[in-house]
Every structure is written in structure tokens, then in C-alpha cells.
C-alpha positions in Angstrom: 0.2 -6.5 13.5 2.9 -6.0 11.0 5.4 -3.3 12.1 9.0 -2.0 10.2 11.1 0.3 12.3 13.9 2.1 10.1 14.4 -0.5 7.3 17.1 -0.1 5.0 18.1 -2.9 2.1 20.3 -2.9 -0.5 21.0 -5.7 -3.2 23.9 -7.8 -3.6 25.9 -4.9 -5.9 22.7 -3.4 -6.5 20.8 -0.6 -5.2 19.8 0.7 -2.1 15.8 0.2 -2.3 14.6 0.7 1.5 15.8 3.6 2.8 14.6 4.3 6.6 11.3 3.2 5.7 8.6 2.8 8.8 5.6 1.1 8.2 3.0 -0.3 10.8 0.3 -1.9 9.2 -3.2 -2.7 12.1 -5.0 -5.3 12.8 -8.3 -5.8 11.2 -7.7 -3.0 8.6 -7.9 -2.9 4.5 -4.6 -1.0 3.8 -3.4 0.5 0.7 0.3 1.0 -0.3 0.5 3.2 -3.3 3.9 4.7 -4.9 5.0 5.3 -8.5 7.4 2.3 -10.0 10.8 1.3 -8.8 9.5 3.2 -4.9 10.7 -0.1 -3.3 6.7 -1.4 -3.1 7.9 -5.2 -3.9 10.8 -4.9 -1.7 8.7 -3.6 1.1 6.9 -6.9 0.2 9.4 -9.1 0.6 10.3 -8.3 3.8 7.1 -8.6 5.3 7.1 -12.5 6.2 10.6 -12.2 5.5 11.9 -13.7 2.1 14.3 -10.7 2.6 16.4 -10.0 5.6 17.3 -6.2 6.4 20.6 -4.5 6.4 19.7 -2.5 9.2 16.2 -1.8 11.2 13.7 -4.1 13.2 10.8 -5.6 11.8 8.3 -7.2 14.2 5.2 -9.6 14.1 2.5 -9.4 16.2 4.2 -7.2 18.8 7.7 -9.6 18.9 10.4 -8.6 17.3 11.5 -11.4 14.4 15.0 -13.4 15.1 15.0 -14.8 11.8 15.5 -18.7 13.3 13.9 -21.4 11.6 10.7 -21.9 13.4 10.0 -18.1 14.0 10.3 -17.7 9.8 8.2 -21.1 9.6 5.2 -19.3 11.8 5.5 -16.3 10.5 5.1 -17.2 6.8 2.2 -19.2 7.5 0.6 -16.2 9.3 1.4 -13.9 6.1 0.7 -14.6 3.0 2.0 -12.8 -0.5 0.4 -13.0 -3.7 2.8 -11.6 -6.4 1.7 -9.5 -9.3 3.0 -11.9 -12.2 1.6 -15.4 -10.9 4.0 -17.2 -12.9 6.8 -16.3 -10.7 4.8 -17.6 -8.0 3.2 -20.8 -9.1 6.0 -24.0 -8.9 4.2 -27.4 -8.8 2.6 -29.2 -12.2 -0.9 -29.8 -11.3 -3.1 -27.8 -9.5 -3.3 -30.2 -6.4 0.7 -30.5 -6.4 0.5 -25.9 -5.8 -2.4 -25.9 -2.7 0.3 -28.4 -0.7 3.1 -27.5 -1.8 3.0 -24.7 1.1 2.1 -26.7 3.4 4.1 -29.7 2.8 7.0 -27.1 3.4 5.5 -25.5 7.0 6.1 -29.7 7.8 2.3 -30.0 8.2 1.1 -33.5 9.0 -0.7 -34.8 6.5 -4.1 -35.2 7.7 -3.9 -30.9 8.3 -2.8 -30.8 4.7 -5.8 -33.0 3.6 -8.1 -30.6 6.0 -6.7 -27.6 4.6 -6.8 -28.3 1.0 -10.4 -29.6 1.1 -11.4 -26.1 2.9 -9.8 -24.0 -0.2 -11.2 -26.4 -2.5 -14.5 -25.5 -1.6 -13.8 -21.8 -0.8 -12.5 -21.2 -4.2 -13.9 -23.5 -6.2 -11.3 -25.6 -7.6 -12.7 -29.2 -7.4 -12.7 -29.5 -10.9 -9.5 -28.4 -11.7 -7.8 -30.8 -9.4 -5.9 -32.6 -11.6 -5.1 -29.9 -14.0 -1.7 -29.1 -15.7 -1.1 -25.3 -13.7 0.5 -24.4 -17.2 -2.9 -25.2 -19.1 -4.9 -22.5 -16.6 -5.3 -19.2 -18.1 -3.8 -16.4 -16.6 -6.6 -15.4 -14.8 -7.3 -18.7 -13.6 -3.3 -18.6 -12.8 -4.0 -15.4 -10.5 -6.8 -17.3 -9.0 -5.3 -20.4 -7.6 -2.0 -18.3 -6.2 -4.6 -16.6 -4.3 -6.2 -20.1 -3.1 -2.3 -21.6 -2.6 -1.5 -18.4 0.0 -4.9 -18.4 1.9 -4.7 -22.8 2.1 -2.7 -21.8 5.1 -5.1 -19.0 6.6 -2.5 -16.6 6.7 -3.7 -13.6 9.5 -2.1 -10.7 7.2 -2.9 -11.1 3.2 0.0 -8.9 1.1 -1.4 -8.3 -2.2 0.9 -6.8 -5.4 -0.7 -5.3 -8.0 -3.8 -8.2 -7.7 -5.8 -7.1 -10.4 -3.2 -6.4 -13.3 -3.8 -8.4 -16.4 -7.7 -9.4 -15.3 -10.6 -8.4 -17.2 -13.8 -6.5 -15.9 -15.4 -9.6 -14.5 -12.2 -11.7 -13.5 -11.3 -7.6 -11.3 -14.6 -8.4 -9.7 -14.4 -11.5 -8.8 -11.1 -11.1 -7.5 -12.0 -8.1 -5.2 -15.2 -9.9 -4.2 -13.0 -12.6 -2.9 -10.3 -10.7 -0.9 -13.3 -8.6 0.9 -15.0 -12.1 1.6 -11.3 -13.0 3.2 -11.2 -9.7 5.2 -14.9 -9.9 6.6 -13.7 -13.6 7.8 -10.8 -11.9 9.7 -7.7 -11.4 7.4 -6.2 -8.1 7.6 -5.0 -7.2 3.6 -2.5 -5.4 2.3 -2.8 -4.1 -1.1 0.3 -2.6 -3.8 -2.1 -0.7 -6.4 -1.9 1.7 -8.7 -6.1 2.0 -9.1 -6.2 5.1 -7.6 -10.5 5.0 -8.0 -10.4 1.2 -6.1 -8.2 2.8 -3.3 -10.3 5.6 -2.2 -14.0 3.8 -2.3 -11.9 0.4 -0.8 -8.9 1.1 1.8 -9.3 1.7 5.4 -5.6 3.6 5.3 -3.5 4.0 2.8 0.3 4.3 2.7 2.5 6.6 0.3 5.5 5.5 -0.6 8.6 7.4 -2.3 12.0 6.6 -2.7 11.9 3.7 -0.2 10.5 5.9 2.8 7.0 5.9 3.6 6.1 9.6 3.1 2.3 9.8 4.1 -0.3 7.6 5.4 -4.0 8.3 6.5 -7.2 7.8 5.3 -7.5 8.0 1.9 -10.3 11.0 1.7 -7.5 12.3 3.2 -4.7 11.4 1.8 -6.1 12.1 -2.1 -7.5 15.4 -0.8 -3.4 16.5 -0.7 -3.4 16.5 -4.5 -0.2 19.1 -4.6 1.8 16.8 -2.0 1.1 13.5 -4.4 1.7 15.8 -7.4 5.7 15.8 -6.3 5.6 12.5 -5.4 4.5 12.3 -9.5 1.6 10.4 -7.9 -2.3 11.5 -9.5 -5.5 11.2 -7.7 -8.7 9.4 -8.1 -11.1 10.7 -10.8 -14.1 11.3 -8.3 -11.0 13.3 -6.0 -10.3 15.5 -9.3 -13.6 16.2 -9.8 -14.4 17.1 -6.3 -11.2 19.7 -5.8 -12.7 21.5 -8.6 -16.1 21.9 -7.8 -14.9 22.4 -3.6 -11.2 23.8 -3.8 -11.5 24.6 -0.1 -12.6 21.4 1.1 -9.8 19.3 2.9 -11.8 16.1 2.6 -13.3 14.5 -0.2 -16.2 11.9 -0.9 -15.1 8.2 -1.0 -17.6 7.7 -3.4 -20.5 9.2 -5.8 -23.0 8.4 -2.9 -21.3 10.1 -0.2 -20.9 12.9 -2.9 -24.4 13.5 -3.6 -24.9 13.2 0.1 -22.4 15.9 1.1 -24.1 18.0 -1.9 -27.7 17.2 -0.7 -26.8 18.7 2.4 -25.4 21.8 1.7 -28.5 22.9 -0.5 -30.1 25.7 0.7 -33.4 23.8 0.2 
């Protein structure tokens, strides 16, 4: 779906952030990225409908390799949506029905697919009511909410997520993870920037490390958490079920995604 071949960016008299990074991210999958601040994560990010442009290396889109024209970047940003950690950097239009078109209305949608579109999210997410409502009167949780609704108006065919549940509550984390599993069951492949070790073990399908703007691992993430000395010099931790489970079963190389499959492994080693 989404592949990067040796990616390397710098900043305008900044740093150099990607470094040779490789990344191919499947179709259908619930992919983790995880990496310690400042790895490049966002950067990655931006590159992956492309609001950034390499120095050097190839990125390609559904098996074509991108030529940064005008109609390829106009397809390929409706087919991959990004929903940035801090929403106000994200949200631009005053009322809340201005911020669902405001995507489309720059893809150069007719405006009967707009209307089509915008009616689908409204009843999707749930947002009828606050139609008419000043964005900077939502709440930031309601704020997180209808960036999410303004990136899938266009169902995008790879959701990239940053950080998606940072500054929600409990219940508002629920909801929010209930959601982007409804939008992956539908058929959107997801890509998530976390740093909820716990979510990432019982949730991803694969999960990428990243360090010092190289991908470093990838793999499963009973896996991938199982190689607790490899993340430890990547100053990367490990889930507390993964802890708990190296302690009890140093020898094992795989661990349980969960306290069900735990009790199941442990159930069938009894000698009973």
C-alpha cells in the first residue's frame, strides 16, 4: 500500500530527520509505529500523502511510484488521511460544517459529492448537532473528534494516526479507539504513532520501531516486545503484561498479547 524506499529529509537549515529510512506499510493491516521523541515519527508522517517532499529516496502509493504533479498529490491525499496529535494545528475553518468541506472543497469536489460526503460523516460520527458550532467553542476532545470525522469525510484507504489518544480521558480513549477499529473493520488500513506500549501489543497487527530516522525493527508485536534488551538501547520499555511475562518465562521468545491468551498459555502448560 504505502511503501518508502531509502528516505532521507532534512529541514530548510535544520536537521537531518529521515535518514535511509524504509518503511512498507500492508494493505488491510493495524500497524504500529513506535519510537522515543524527536525519532523522526511526525516527519515520517508527513511524507506519507506527501505534505513533505524527500531529498533523496522513492516513496510509492499503491504500487506506483509518486511524481509529485498536481493531480497525483490531489489522489493521493484523498486516499491517505493524517490526523495530527495537537488538533489545533489541524482544524482551520470557524464552524464545524465550514472543517468537514473544507477538504473537499480543496480535492475540487463537485458539490453534490461534498453534500453526499458530509451527510455520510455526519451520521457516522455523530455531529448533526454541532453543525453550526463555533470549532473554537468544542472541547478538546470534541476538537480530536471532528479532525478525525474531517480526514475520514473523504474515505481515505490508509488512516495515519499521531499520538490519537493524548490529552483524552478514559472514556473519550475509548471511544476514540472504538471508532478507528469500526474504520478498519469497514476497510481502512491504520497507521498509528503511539507511545501506549499496553494498547500496541493487545491492538497492532505489526508494529514498526523507529530510531534515529531509520526504521530499526518491525514484526509482530509479541515479537517485537519479547526483544526487551534490543528496545532497552533503543531507550524504548515494553508493555507491562511483556514485563511481567519475561519474568515469570525468561526463556520464552514470545509473549501473550493479552491476560487471556496468558492464562491460556499458563493453562496449558499445567501438568494437570
Amino acid at each position: 500500500m504505502l511503501k518508502m524506499d531509502e528516505v532521507y529529509y532534512t529541514y530548510p537549515n535544520g536537521p537531518c530527520v529521515l535518514k535511509g529510512l524504509s518503511l512498507h506499510v500492508p494493505d488491510g493491516k493495524k500497524c504500529a509505529l513506535i519510537g522515543r521523541n524527536g525519532c523522526g515519527k511526525t516527519t515520517l508522517f508527513l511524507h506519507a500523502n506527501g505534505l513533505l517532499r524527500p531529498d533523496s529516496g522513492d516513496i510509492y502509493w499503491n504500487g506506483e511510484k509518486v511524481d509529485y504533479r498536481r493531480p497525483t498529490l490531489q489522489k493521493w491525499r484523498r486516499e491517505v488521511g493524517i490526523v495530527f496529535q495537537n488538533p489545533e494545528h489541524q482544524l482551520v475553518a470557524p464552524l464545524v460544517r465550514d472543517e468537514l468541506a473544507f477538504s473537499l472543497h480543496h480535492l475540487g469536489m463537485k458539490k453534490s459529492e461534498m453534500d453526499e460526503l458530509i451527510e455520510k460523516a455526519l451520521d457516522e460520527f455523530g455531529l448533526r448537532s454541532w453543525l453550526d458550532k463555533p470549532v473554537h467553542h468544542l472541547s478538546l476532545g470534541q476538537k480530536k473528534w471532528l479532525t478525525l470525522a474531517a480526514v475520514m469525510v473523504t474515505n481515505p484507504k490508509l488512516l495515519v494516526l499521531d499520538e490519537p489518544t493524548a490529552y483524552l480521558d478514559r472514556l473519550q480513549i475509548d471511544r476514540f479507539i472504538e471508532k478507528i477499529n469500526d474504520i478498519h473493520r469497514a476497510g481502512t488500513t491504520v497507521l498509528i504513532a503511539t507511545h501506549d506500549f499496553d494498547f500496541v501489543l493487545e491492538w497492532a497487527d505489526i508494529v514498526f520501531v523507529m530510531h534515529d530516522g531509520r526504521i530499526v525493527m518491525q514484526g509482530a508485536p509479541q515479537d517485537i516486545f519479547a526483544r526487551q534488551h534490543q528496545l532497552k538501547k533503543w531507550h524504548l520499555g515494553v508493555p507491562l503484561l511483556a514485563s511481567v511475562w519475561k519474568m515469570l518465562f525468561p526463556h520464552e521468545t514470545r509473549i501473550p498479547r493479552n491476560v487471556e491468551e496468558m492464562k491460556q498459555w499458563m493453562n496449558a502448560q499445567a501438568p494437570y
